[in-house]
C-alpha positions as protocol buffer text, in pm:
chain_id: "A"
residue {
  index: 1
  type: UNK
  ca { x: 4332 y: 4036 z: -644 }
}
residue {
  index: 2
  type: UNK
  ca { x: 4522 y: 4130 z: -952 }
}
residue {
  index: 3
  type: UNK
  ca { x: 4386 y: 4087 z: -1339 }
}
residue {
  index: 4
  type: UNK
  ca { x: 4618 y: 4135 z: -1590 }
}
residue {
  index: 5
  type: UNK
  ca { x: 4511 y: 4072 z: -1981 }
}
residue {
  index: 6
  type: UNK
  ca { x: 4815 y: 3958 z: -2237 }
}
residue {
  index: 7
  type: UNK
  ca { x: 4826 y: 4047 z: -2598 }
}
residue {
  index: 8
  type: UNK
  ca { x: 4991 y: 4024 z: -2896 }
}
residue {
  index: 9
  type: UNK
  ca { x: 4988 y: 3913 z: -3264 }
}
residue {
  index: 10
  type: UNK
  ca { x: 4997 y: 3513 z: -3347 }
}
residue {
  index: 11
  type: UNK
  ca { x: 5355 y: 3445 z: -3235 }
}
residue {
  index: 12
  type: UNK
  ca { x: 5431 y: 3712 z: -3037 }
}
residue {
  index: 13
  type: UNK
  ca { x: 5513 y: 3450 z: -2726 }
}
residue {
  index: 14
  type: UNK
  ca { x: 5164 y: 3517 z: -2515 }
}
residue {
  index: 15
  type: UNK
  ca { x: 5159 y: 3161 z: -2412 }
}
residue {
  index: 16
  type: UNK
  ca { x: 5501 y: 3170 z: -2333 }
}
residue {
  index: 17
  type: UNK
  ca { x: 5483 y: 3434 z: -2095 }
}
residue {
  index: 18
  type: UNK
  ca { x: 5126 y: 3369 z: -1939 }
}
residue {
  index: 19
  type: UNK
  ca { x: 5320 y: 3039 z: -1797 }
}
residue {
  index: 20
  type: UNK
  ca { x: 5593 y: 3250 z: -1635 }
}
residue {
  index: 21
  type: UNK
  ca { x: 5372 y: 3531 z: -1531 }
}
residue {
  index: 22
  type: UNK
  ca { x: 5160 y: 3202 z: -1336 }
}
residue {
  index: 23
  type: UNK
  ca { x: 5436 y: 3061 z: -1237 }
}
residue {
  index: 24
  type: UNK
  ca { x: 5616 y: 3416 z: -1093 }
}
residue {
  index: 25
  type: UNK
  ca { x: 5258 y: 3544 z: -957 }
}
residue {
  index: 26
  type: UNK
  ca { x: 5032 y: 3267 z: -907 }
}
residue {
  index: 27
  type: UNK
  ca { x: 4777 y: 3350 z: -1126 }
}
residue {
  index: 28
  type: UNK
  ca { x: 4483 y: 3166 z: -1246 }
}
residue {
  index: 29
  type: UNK
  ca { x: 4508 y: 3151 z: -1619 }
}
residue {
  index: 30
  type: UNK
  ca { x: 4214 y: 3215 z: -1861 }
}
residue {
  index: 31
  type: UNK
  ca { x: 4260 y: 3103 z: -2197 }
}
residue {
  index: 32
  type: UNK
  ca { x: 3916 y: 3140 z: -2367 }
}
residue {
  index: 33
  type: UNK
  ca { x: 3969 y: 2838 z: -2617 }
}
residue {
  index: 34
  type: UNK
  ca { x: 4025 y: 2649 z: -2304 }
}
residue {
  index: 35
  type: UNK
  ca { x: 3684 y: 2774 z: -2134 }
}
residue {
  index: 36
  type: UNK
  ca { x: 3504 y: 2707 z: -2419 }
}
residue {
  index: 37
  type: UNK
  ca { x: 3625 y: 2331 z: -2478 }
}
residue {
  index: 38
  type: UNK
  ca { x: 3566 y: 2279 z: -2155 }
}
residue {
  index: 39
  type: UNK
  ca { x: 3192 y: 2410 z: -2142 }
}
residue {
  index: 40
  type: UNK
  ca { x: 3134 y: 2216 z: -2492 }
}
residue {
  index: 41
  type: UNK
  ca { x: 3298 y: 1889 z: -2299 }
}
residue {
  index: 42
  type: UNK
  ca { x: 3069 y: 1900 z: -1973 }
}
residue {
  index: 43
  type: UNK
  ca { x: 2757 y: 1973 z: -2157 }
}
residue {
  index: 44
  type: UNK
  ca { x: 2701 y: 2314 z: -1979 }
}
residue {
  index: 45
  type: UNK
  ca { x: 2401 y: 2537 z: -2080 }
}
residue {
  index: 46
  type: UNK
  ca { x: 2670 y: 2739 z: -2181 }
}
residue {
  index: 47
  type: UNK
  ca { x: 2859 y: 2517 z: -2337 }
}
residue {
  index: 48
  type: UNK
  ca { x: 2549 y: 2351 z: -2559 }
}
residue {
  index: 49
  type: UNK
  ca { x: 2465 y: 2706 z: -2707 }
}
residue {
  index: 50
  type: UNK
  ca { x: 2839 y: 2765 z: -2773 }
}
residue {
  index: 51
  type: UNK
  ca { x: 2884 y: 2441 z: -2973 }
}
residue {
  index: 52
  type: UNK
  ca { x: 2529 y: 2535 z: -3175 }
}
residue {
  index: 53
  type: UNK
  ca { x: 2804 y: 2834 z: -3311 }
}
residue {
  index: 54
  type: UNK
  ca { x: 3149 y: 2696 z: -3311 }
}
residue {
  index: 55
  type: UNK
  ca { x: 2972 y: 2386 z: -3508 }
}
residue {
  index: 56
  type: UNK
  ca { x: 2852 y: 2585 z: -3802 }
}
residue {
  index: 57
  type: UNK
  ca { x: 3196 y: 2748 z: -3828 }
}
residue {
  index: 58
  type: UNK
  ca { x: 3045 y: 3100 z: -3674 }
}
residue {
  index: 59
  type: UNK
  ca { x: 3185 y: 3336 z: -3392 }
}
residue {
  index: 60
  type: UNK
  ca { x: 3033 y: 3352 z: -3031 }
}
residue {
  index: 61
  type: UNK
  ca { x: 2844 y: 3647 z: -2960 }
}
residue {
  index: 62
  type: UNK
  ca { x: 3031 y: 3856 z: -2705 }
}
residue {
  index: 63
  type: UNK
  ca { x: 2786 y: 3830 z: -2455 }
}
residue {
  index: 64
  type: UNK
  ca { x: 2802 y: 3478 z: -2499 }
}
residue {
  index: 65
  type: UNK
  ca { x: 3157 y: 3468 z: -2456 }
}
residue {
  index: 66
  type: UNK
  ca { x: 3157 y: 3745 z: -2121 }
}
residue {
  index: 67
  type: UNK
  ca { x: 2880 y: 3482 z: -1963 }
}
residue {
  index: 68
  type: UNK
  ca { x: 3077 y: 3168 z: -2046 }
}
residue {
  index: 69
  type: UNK
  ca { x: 3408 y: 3342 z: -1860 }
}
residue {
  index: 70
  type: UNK
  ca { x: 3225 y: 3527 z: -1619 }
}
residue {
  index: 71
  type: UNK
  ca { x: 3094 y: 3158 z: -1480 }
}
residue {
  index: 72
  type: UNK
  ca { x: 3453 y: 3070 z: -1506 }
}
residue {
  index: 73
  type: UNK
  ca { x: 3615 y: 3357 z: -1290 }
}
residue {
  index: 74
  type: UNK
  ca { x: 3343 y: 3287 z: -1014 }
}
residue {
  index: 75
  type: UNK
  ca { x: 3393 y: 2932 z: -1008 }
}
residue {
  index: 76
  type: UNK
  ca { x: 3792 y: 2986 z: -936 }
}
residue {
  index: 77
  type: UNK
  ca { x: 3770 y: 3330 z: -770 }
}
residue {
  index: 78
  type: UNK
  ca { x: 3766 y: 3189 z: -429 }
}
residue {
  index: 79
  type: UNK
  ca { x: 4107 y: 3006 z: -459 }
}
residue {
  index: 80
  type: UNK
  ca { x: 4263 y: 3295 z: -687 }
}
residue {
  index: 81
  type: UNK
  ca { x: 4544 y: 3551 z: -660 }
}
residue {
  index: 82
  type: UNK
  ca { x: 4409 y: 3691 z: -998 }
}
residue {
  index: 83
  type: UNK
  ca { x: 4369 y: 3643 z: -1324 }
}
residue {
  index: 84
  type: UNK
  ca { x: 4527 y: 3652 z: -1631 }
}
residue {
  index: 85
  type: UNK
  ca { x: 4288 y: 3679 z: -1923 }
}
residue {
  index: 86
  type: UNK
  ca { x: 4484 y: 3523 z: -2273 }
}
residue {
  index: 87
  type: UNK
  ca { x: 4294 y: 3544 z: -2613 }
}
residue {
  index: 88
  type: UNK
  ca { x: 4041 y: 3761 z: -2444 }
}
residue {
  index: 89
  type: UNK
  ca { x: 3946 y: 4076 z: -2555 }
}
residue {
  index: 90
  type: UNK
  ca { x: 4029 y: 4084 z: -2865 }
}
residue {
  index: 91
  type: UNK
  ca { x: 3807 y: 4395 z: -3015 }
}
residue {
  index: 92
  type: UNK
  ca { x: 3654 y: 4756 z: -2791 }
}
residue {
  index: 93
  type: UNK
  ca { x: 3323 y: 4582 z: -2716 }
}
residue {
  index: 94
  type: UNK
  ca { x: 3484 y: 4311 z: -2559 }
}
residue {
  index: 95
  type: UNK
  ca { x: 3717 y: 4481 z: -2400 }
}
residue {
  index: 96
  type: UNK
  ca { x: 3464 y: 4689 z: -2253 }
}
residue {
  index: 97
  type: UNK
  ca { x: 3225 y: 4376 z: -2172 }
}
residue {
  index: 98
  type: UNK
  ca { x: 3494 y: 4230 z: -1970 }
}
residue {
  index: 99
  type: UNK
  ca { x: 3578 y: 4574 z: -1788 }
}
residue {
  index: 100
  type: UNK
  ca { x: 3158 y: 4584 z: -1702 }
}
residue {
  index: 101
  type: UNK
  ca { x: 3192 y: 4186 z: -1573 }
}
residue {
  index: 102
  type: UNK
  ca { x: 3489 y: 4268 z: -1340 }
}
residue {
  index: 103
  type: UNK
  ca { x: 3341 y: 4608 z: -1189 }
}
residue {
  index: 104
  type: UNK
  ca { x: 2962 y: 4384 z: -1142 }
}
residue {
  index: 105
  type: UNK
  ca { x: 3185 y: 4170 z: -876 }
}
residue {
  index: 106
  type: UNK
  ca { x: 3405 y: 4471 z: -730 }
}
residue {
  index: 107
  type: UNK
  ca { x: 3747 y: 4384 z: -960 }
}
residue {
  index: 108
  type: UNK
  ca { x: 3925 y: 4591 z: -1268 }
}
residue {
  index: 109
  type: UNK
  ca { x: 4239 y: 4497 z: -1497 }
}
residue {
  index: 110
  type: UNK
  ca { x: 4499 y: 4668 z: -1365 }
}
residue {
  index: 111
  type: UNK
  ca { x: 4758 y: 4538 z: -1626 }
}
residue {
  index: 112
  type: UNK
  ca { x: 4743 y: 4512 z: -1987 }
}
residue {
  index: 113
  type: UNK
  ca { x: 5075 y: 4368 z: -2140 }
}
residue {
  index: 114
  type: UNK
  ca { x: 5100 y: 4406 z: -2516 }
}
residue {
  index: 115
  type: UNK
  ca { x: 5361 y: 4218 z: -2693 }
}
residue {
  index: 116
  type: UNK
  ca { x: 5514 y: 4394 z: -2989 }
}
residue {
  index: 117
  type: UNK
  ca { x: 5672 y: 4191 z: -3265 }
}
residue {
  index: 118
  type: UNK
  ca { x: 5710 y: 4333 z: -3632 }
}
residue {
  index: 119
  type: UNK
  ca { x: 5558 y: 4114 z: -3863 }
}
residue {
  index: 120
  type: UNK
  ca { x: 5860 y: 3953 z: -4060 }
}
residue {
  index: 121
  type: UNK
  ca { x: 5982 y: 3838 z: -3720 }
}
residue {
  index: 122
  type: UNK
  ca { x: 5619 y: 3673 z: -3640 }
}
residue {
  index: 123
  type: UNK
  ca { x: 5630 y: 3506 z: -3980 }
}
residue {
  index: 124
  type: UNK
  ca { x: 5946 y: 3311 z: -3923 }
}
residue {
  index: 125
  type: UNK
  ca { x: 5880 y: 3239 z: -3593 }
}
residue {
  index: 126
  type: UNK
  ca { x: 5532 y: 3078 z: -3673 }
}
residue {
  index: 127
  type: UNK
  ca { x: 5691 y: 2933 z: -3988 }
}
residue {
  index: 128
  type: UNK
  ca { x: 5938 y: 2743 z: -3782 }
}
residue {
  index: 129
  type: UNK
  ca { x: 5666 y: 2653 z: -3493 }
}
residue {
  index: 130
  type: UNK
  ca { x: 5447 y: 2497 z: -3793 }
}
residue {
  index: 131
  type: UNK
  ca { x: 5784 y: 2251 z: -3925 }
}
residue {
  index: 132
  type: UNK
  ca { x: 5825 y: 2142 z: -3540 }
}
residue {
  index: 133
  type: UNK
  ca { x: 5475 y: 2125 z: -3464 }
}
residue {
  index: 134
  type: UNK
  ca { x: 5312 y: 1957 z: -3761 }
}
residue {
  index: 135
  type: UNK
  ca { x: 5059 y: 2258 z: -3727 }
}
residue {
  index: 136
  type: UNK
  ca { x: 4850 y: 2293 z: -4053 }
}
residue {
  index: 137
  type: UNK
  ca { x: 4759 y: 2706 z: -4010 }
}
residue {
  index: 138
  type: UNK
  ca { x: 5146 y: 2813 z: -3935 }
}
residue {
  index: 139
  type: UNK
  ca { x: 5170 y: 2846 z: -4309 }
}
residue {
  index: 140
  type: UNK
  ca { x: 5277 y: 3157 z: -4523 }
}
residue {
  index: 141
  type: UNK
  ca { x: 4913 y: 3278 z: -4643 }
}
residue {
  index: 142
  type: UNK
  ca { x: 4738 y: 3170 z: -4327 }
}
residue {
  index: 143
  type: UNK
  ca { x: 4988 y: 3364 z: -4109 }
}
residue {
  index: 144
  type: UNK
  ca { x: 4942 y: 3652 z: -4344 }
}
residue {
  index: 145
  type: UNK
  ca { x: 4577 y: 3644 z: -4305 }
}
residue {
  index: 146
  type: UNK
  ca { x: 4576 y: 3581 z: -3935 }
}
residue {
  index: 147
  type: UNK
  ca { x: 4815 y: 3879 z: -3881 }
}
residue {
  index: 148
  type: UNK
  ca { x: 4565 y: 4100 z: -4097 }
}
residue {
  index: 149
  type: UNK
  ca { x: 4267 y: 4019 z: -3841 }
}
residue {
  index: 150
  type: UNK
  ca { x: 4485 y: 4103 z: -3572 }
}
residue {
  index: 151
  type: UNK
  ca { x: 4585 y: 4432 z: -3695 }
}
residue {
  index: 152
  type: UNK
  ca { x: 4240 y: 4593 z: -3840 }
}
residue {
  index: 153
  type: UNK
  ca { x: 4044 y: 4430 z: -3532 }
}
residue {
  index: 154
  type: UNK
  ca { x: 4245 y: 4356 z: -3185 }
}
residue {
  index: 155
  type: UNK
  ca { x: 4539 y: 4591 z: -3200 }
}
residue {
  index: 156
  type: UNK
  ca { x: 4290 y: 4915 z: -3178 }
}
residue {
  index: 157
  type: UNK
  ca { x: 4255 y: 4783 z: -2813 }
}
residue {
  index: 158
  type: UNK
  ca { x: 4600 y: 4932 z: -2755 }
}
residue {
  index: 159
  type: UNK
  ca { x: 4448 y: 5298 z: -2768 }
}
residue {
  index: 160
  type: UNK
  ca { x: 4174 y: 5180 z: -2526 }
}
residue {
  index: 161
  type: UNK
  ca { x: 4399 y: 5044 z: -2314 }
}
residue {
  index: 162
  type: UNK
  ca { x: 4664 y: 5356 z: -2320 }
}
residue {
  index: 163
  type: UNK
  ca { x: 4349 y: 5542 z: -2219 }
}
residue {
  index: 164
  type: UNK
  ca { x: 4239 y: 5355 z: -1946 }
}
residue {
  index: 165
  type: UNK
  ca { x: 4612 y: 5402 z: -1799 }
}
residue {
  index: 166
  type: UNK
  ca { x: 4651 y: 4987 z: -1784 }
}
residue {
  index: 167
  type: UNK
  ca { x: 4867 y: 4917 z: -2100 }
}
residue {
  index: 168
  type: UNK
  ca { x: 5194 y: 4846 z: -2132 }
}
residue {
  index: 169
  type: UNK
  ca { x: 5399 y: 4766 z: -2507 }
}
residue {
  index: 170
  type: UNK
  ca { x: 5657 y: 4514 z: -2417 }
}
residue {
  index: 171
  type: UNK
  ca { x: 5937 y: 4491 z: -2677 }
}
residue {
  index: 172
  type: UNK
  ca { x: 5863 y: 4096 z: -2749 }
}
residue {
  index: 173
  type: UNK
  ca { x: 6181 y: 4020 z: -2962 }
}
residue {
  index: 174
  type: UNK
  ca { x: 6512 y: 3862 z: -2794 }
}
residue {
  index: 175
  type: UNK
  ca { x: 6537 y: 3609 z: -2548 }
}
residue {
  index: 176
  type: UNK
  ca { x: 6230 y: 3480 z: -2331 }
}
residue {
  index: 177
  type: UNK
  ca { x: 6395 y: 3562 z: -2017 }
}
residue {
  index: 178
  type: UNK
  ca { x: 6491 y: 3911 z: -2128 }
}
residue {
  index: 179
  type: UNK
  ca { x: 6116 y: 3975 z: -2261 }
}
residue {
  index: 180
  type: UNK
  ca { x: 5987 y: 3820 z: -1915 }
}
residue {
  index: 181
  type: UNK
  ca { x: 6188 y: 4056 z: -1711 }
}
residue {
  index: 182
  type: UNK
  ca { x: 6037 y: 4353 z: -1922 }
}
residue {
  index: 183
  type: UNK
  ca { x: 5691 y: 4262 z: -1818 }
}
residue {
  index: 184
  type: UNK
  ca { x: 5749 y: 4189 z: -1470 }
}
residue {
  index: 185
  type: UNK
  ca { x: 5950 y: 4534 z: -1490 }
}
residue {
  index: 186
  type: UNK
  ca { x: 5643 y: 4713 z: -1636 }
}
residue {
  index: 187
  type: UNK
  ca { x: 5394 y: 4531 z: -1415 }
}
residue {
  index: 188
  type: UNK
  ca { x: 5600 y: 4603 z: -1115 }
}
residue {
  index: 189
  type: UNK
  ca { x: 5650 y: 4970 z: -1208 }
}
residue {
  index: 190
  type: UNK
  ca { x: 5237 y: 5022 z: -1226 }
}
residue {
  index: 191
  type: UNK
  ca { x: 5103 y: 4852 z: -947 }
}
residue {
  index: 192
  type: UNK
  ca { x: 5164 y: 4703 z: -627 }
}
residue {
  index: 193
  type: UNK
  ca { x: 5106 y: 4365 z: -613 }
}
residue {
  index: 194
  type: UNK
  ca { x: 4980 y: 4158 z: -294 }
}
């Protein structure tokens, strides 16, 4: 089995790439805004103490989070290649949660792709996905904001990451083909895959 985590800033193309990287290594895909609307939509345990957060406008706990996609990676283990964890971690503890559910059932990441886009680049490109999209937070001082989080609380997981041996910055600008052979490149380059 291989589990590979993608991150980058808002913009940065994770969702782009987390369809090729499926598509190339037949992944299952773990989006945790996905997991969670599906948890809230069945009624789950899980899902009912979610929703008590998410509908007072709070954050879920981490451990709330790491037993809401642990339940998720056992129900689809059996019919999966791997995984490929998007929006998940996003801070240390997280990362480190996620690293203690993988070893519980025998399984590590053995990829981290990072996807490196300077700021002024993200900004246009979310500008222009928010005029195409309709979407209300692609806007100037939400992007700002949202790009602030990012730095101060989920780009420190590139140091953990370096030190764990698993990361790998992917130069994110140019074409999406071009950035998808650099990850498949770097993934390639760092493990053998089955």
């Amino acid at each position: 089995m291989f589990n590979l985590v993608i991150f980058g800033a808002p913009g940065s193309g994770k969702g782009t790439q987390s369809e090729k990287l499926i598509d190339r290594y037949g992944l299952t895909h773990i989006s945790t805004g996905d997991v969670l609307r599906k948890e809230i939509a069945a009624g789950s345990e899980l899902g009912k103490i979610a929703d008590s957060y998410i509908s007072k406008g709070q954050l879920i706990p981490d451990e709330l989070m790491v037993d809401i996609l642990a339940s998720e990676f056992d129900r689809l283990r059996p019919e999966s290649k791997g995984f490929i964890f998007d929006g998940f971690p996003r801070t240390i503890p997280q990362a480190e949660a996620l690293k203690k559910m993988l070893e519980d059932r025998g399984e590590e990441v053995h990829s981290v792709i990072g996807l490196e886009v300077a700021d002024e680049e993200l900004m246009e490109r979310l500008i222009k996905r928010g005029a195409e999209s309709g979407r209300s937070d692609d806007n100037p001082e939400t992007i700002g904001n949202r790009l602030k989080v990012y730095h101060s609380t989920t780009s420190p997981l590139r140091d953990y990451y370096t030190a764990e041996g698993t990361y790998r910055a992917i130069q994110g600008s140019g074409r999406v083909d071009e950035i998808f052979s650099r990850i498949t490149e770097a993934i390639e380059s760092q493990t053998v895959l089955n």
